[in-house]
C-alpha positions as CSV (number, residue, x, y, z in Angstrom):
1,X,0.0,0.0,0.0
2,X,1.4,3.3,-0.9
3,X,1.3,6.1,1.9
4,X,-1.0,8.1,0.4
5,X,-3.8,5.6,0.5
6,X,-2.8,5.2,4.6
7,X,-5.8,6.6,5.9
8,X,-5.3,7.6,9.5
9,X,-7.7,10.3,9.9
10,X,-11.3,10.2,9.8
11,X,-12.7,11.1,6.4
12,X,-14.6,13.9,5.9
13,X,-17.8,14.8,3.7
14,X,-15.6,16.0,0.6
15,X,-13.7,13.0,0.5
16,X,-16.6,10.6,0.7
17,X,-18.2,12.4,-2.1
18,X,-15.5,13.7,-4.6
19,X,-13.1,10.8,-4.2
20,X,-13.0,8.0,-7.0
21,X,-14.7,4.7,-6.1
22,X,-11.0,2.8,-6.1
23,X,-9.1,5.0,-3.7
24,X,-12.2,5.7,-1.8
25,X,-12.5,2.0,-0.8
26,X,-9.1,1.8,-0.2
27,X,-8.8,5.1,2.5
28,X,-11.5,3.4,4.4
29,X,-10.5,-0.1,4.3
30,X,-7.0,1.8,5.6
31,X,-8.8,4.0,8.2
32,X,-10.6,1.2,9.3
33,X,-7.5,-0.7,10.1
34,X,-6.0,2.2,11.9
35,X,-8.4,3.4,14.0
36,X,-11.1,0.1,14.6
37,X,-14.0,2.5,14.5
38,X,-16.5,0.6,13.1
39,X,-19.5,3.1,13.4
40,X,-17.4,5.8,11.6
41,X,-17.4,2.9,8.4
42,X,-21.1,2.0,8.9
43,X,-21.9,5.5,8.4
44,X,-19.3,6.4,5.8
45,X,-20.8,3.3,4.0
46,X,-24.0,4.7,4.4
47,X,-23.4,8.1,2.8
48,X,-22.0,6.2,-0.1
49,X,-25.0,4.7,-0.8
50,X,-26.8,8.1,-0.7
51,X,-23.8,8.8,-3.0
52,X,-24.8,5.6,-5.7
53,X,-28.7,6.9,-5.9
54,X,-28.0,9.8,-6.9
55,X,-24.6,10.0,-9.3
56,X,-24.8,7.8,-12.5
57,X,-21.6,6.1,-11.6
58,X,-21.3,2.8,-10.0
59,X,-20.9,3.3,-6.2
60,X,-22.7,-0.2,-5.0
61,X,-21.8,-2.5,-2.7
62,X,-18.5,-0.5,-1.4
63,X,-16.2,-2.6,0.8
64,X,-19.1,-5.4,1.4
65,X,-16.9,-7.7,2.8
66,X,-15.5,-5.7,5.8
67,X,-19.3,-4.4,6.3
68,X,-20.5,-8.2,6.0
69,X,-17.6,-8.9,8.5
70,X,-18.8,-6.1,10.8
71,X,-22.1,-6.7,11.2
72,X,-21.6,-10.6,11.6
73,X,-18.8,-10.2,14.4
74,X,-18.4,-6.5,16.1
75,X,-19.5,-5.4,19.5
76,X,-23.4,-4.9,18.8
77,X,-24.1,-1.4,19.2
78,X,-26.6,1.5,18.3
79,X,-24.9,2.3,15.5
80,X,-25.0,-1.0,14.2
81,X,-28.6,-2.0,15.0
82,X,-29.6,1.8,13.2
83,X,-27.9,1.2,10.2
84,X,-27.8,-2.7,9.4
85,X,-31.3,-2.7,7.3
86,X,-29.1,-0.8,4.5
87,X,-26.9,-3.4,4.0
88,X,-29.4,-5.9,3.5
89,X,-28.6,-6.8,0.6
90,X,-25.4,-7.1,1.3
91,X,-26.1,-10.9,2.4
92,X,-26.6,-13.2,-0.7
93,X,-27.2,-16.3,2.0
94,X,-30.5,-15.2,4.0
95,X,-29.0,-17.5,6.6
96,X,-26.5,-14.4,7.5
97,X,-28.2,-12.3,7.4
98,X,-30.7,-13.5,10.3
99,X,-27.7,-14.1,12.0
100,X,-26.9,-10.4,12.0
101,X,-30.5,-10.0,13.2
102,X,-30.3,-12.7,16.2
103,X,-27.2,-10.9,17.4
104,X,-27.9,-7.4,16.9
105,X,-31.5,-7.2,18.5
106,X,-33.2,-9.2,20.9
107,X,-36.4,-9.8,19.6
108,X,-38.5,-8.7,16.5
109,X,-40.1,-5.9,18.0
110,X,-36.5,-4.3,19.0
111,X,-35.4,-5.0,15.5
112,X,-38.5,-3.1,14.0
113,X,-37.7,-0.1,16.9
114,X,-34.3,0.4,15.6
115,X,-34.0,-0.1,11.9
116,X,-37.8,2.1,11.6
117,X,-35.8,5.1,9.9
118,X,-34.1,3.0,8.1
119,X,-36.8,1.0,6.3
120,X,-38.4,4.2,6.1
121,X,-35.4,5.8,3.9
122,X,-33.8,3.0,2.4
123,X,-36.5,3.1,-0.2
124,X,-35.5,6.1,-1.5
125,X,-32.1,4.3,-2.5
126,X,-31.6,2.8,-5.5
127,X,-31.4,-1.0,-5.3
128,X,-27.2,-1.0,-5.0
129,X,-26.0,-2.2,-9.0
130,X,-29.9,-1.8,-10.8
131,X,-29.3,1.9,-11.9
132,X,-30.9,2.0,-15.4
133,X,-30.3,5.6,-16.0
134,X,-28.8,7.0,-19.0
135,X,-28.5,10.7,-19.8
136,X,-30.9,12.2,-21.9
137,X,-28.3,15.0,-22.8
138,X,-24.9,13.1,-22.8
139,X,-22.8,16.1,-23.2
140,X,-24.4,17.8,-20.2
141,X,-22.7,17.5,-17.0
142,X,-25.2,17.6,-14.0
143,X,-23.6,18.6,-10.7
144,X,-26.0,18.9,-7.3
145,X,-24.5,21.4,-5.3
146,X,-26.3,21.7,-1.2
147,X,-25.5,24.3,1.0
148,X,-26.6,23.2,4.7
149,X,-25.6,23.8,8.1
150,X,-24.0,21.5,10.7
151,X,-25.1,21.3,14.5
152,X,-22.8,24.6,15.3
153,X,-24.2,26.7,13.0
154,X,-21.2,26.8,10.6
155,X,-22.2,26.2,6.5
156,X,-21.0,23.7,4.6
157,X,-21.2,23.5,0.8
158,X,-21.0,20.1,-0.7
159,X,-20.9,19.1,-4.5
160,X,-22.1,15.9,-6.4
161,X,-20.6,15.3,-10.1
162,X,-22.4,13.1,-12.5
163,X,-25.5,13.6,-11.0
164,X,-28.8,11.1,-12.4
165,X,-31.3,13.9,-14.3
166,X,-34.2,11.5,-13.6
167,X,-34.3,12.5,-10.1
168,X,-36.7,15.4,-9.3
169,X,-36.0,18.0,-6.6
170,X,-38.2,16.4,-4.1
171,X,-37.0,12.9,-4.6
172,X,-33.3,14.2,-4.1
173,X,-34.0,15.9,-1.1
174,X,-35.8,13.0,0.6
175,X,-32.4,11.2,-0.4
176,X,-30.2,14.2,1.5
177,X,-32.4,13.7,4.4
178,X,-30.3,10.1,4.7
179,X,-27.7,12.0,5.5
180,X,-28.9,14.0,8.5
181,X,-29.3,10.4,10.7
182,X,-25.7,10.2,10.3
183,X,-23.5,10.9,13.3
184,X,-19.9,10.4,12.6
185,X,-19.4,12.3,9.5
186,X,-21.1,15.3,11.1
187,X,-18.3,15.0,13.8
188,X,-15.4,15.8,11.1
C-alpha cells in the first residue's frame, strides 16, 4: 500500500463524495485498520449509498466484505442496530443475514424499533447495482450542489458530479435527508 492511501484520519464529507470509487474503498478499508472505528465505516458506508442513488456512476456495494464482517462479528451497538437494514442486501445467503438480526437485537419488536428510519429511507435508494439511468443530454454535466448547516451553525457547501437527471427536486431531497441520521461524519 502506498502512503498516500494510509488513511489515519477520519474522512470527511468531501472526501466521501468527490473521491474515486478505487481510492475511496481503499482510505476506508485503511482507516478502518488504523483506527477500529466501526460506526465511523457504517456511516461512511452509508453516505455512499446516498452517493450511488443519486450520481450515474457505479458506487454499490462499497467494501461489502469488511461491512459483512462487521455486522456478523463486532461489539453490537446503536450504531449498528440503526444502520444494518441498509446493508441488507449485502447478504446473498438469507441464513446471514438473520444471523446479524439474532445478534444485533433481541427480539423482533427491538429489530422493527431500531432499523424504523431505516426501512423508512432505504426506499429512497436505488437498489445497490440496478441503476438503469442514461443521460438524456450526454454532453451535459449535472452537478448537485447543497449548501446546509452543521449542528454549530457553521455552512458547509457540498458538491455531487455526475449527478442522475431523472431525479426530481423532491426525490433528491428525501435522499439528503439520509444523511442527517448520520452521526460520525457530522463529527469531522
Amino acid at each position: 500500500m502506498k502512503k498516500s492511501d494510509v488513511q489515519t484520519k477520519p474522512l470527511t464529507e468531501r472526501q466521501i463524495f468527490s473521491i474515486k470509487r478505487d481510492n475511496l474503498e481503499r482510505k476506508i478499508i485503511s482507516y478502518f485498520e488504523h483506527s477500529q472505528n466501526v460506526s465511523a465505516v457504517i456511516e461512511y458506508a452509508v453516505a455512499i449509498m446516498v452517493r450511488n442513488t443519486l450520481i450515474l456512476s457505479d458506487y454499490s456495494f462499497m467494501f461489502q466484505d469488511l461491512i459483512c464482517e462487521l455486522l456478523l462479528t463486532a461489539k453490537p451497538s446503536n450504531t449498528l442496530r440503526r444502520y444494518c437494514y441498509y446493508f441488507k442486501n449485502y447478504f446473498s445467503d438469507e441464513n446471514d443475514w438473520q444471523k446479524v438480526i439474532n445478534r444485533l437485537f433481541k427480539n423482533q419488536e427491538e429489530f422493527q424499533h431500531f432499523t424504523k428510519e431505516a426501512r423508512l429511507y432505504s426506499r429512497f435508494l436505488t437498489t445497490p447495482g440496478t441503476s438503469t439511468s442514461t443521460r438524456k443530454y450526454p454532453d451535459l454535466e449535472l452537478r448537485l450542489i447543497s449548501i446546509f448547516e452543521d449542528a454549530a451553525g457553521k455552512k458547509h457547501r457540498m458538491s455531487l458530479r455526475d449527478m442522475d437527471e431523472t431525479y426530481t427536486r423532491a426525490h433528491t431531497s428525501k435522499i439528503l435527508e439520509i444523511l442527517t441520521t448520520l452521526c460520525e461524519i457530522h463529527q469531522n
